[in-house]
C-alpha positions in Angstrom: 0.0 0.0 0.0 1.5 3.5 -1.2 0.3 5.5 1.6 2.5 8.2 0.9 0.5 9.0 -2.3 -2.8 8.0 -1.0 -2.1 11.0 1.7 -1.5 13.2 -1.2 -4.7 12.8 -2.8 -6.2 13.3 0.5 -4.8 16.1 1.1 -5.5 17.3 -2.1 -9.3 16.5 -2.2 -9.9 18.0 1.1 -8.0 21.3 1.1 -11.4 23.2 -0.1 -12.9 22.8 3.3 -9.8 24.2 5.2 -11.7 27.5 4.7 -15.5 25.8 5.4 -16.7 25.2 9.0 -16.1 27.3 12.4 -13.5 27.0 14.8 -14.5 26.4 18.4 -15.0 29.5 20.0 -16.7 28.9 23.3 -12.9 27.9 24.5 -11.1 31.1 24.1 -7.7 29.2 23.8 -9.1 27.6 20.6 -10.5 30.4 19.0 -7.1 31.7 17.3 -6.1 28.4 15.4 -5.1 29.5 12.1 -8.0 27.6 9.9 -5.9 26.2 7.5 -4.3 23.8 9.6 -4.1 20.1 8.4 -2.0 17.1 9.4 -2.4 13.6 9.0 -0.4 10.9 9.8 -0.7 6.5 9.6 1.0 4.6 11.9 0.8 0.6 11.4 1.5 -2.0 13.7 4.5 -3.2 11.8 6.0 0.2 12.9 5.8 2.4 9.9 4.7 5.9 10.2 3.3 8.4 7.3 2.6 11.5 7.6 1.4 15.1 5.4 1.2 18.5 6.5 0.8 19.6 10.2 1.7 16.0 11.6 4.2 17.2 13.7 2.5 20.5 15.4 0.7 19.9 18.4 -2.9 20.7 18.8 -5.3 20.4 21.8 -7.0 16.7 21.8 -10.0 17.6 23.7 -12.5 15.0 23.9 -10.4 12.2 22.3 -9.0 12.3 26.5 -12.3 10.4 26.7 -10.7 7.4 25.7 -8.0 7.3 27.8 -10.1 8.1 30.8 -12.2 5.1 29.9 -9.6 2.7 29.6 -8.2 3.1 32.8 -11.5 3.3 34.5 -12.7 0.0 32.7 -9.4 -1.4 33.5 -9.8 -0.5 37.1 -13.2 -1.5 37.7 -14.7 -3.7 35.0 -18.3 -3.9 34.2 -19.3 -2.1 37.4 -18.8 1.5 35.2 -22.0 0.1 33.3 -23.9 0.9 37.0 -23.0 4.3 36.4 -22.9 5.0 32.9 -24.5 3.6 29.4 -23.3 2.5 26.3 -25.7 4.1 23.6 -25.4 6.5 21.2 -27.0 9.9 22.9 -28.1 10.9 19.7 -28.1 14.9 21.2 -24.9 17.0 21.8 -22.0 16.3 23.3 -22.7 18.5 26.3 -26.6 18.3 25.9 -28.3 18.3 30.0 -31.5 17.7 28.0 -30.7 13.4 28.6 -29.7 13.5 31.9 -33.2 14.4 32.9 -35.2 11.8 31.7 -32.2 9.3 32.7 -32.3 10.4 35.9 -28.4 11.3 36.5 -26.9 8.4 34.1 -25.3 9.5 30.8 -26.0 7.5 27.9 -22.4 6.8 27.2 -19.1 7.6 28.4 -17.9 9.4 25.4 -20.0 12.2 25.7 -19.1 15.1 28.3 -21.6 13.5 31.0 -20.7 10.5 30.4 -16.5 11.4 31.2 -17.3 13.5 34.0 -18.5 10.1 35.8 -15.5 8.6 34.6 -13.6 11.5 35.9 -15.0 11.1 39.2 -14.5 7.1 39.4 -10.8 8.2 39.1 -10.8 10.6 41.5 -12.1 7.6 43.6 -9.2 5.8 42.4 -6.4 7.3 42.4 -4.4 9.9 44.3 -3.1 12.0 41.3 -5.3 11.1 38.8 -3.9 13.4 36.4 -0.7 11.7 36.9 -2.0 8.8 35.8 -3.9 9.9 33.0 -0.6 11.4 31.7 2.0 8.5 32.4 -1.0 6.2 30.1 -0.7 8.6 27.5 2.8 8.8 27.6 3.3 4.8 27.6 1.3 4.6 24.7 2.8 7.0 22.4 5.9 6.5 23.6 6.4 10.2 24.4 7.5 11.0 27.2 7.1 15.1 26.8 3.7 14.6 26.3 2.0 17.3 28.7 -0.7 19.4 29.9 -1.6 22.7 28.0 -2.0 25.2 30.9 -3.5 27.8 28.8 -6.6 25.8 27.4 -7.2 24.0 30.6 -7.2 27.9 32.0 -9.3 29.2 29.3 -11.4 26.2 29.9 -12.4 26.7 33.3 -13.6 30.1 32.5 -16.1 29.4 30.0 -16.9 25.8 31.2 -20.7 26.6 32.2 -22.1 24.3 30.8 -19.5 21.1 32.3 -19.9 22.4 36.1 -24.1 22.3 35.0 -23.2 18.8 34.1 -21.6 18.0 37.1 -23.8 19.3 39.9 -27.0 18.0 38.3 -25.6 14.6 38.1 -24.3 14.8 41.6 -28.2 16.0 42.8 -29.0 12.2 41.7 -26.0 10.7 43.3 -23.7 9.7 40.2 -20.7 11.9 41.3 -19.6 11.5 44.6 -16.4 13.5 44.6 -16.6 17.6 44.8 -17.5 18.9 41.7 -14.6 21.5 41.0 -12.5 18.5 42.2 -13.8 16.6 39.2 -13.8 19.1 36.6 -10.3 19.9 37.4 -9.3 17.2 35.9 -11.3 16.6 33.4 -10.1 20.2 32.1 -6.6 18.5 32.5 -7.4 15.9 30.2 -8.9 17.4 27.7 -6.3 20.2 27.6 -3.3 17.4 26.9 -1.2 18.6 23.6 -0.1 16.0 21.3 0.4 15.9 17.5 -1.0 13.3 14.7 1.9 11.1 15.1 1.7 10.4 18.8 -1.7 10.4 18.5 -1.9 7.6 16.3 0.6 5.7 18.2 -1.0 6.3 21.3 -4.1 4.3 20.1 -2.1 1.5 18.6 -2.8 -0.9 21.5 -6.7 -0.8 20.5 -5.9 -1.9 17.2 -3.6 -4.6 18.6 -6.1 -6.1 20.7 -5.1 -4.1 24.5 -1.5 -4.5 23.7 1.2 -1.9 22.9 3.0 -3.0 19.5 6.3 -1.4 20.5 7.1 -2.6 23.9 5.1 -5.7 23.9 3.0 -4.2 27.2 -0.1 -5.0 28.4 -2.5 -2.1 28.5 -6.2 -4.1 28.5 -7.6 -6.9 27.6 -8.7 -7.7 24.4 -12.2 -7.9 25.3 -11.7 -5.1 26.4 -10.1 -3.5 23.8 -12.7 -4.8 21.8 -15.6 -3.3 24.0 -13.7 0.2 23.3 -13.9 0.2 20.0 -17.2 -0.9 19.8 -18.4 1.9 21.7 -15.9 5.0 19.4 -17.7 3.1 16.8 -21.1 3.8 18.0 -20.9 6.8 20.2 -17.0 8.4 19.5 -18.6 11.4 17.6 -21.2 12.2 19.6 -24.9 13.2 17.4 -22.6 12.5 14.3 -21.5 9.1 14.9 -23.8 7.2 13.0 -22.8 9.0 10.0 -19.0 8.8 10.5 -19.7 5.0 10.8 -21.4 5.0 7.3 -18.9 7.3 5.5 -15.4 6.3 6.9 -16.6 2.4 8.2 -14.0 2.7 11.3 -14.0 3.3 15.4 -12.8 6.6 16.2 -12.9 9.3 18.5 -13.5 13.4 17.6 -12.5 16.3 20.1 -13.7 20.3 19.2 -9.6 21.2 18.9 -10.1 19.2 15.4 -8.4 15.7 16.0 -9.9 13.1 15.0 -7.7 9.2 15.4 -9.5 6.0 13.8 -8.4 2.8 14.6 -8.5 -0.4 11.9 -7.7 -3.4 14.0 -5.1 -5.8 13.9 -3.7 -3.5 11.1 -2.8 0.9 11.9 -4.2 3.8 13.4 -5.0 7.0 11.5 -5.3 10.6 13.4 -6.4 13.4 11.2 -6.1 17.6 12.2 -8.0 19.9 10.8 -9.7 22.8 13.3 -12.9 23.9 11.3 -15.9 22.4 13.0 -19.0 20.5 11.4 -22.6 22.0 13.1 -21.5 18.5 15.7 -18.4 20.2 16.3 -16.1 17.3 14.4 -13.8 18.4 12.0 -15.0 18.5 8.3 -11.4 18.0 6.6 -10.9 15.3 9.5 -13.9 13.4 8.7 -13.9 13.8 4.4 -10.2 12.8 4.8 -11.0 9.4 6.8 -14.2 8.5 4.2 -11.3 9.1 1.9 -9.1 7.0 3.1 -10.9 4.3 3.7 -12.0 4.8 -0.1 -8.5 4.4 -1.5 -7.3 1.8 1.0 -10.0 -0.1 1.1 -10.2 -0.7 4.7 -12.3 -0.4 6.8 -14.0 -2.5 9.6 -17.2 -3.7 7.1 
């Protein structure tokens, strides 16, 4: 497979929506991102990375943190998170409170904001530096060690997070997050404000298309039921009222985040991750998404 070219023609059949779309505003810290951004990179389990454009510059990852959250929380306690939190498609935005109303407190999945705040608060439960931990599994995975925080988004963030602490407190008035609510939203303002770029990205979700293992080192992350569990629920649920759509254009689990990033995941064969910061009405990239239909087009892979 030439995936040098086939990133070519991506790039080239995409570049018209560079300009199309808006770029997130409600987080201040996001709003200046130069529109014309757009990286891309493939990174296969037989080691072999390709990459076009902005692969290398680093962007915020926002709700693709979901992901990581949820592995370590179904890691740590197993099909008791399903108590807690559900494992459909919402079907309503990401940060909708609409949901939560006539669920009484239980978030339809944990890929939507509701449904990470929980898992936020199950780590809190955890762990004594959960943002620690959060970091050191994203830095295992990747294999990047100067993988960090983002001070200024998780800053801007907090300001303008309205809508998160709602979240928060309503679901703690039916008992579904136990720890203090600015506790909880401090980190989950950490781990959405993580910088990475399409490379490590990619790499850092290697070990769900290697069934819970990491290809490099050999290491055990989760288990491939697990892993398998994960991906079934980016397929479904990973971006948010849009999901069903990605699923029918691009055929492939992934996981969207407003800063643009999207990362896909074919199993037992690569990972792609995809930059582009103009936002669909869903708030998922439009470059990110027509460049994964397209790949799948020219590859021919996908999950179906």
């Amino acid at each position: 497979m030439n995936y040098d070219n086939i990133l070519k023609e991506i790039y080239t059949e995409v570049s018209p929506l560079f300009d199309k779309g808006e770029i997130a505003q409600y987080i201040p810290a996001l709003s200046t991102v130069p529109r014309n951004k757009f990286g891309m990179a493939v990174c296969t389990l037989d080691g072999e990375t390709y990459t076009i454009g902005d692969a290398y510059e680093q962007f915020s990852i926002q709700s693709i943190s979901k992901v990581y959250s949820l592995t370590l929380v179904f890691k740590l306690i197993g099909e008791r998170l399903w108590k807690r939190v559900g494992k459909e498609p919402s079907g309503n935005p990401f940060n909708s409170l609409v949901q939560l109303e006539y669920e009484k407190g239980i978030p339809r999945n944990p890929l939507i904001n509701a449904g990470s705040l929980v898992l936020t608060d199950i780590l809190l439960s955890e762990f004594q530096e959960p943002k620690k931990e959060i970091l050191n599994l994203v830095r295992k995975t990747s294999g990047n060690n100067a993988i960090n925080y983002d001070n200024a988004v998780i800053a801007s963030e907090k300001i303008t997070g309205h809508r998160n602490f709602a979240l928060a407190h309503f679901m703690q008035s039916f008992k579904n997050i136990l720890n203090p609510v600015d506790d909880v939203l401090d980190v989950y303002f950490h781990h959405c404000g993580i910088a990475m770029n399409c490379v490590d990205l990619a790499r850092s979700f290697l070990f769900l298309a290697n069934h819970g293992i990491i290809p490099d080192s050999g290491e055990y992350v989760i288990s491939k039921s697990e892993a398998k569990r994960i991906n079934a629920l980016m397929l479904t649920c990973g971006l948010y009222d849009e999901s069903g759509d990605f699923a029918f254009r691009a055929g492939l689990p992934g996981k969207s985040g407003v800063g643009g990033g999207i990362v896909a995941v074919l199993p037992e064969k690569l990972c792609v991750s995809v930059w582009g910061p103009s936002l669909g009405p869903a708030g998922n990239s439009l470059a990110g998404i027509a460049a994964l239909e397209h790949f799948t087009t020219l590859t021919g892979m996908s999950v179906f």
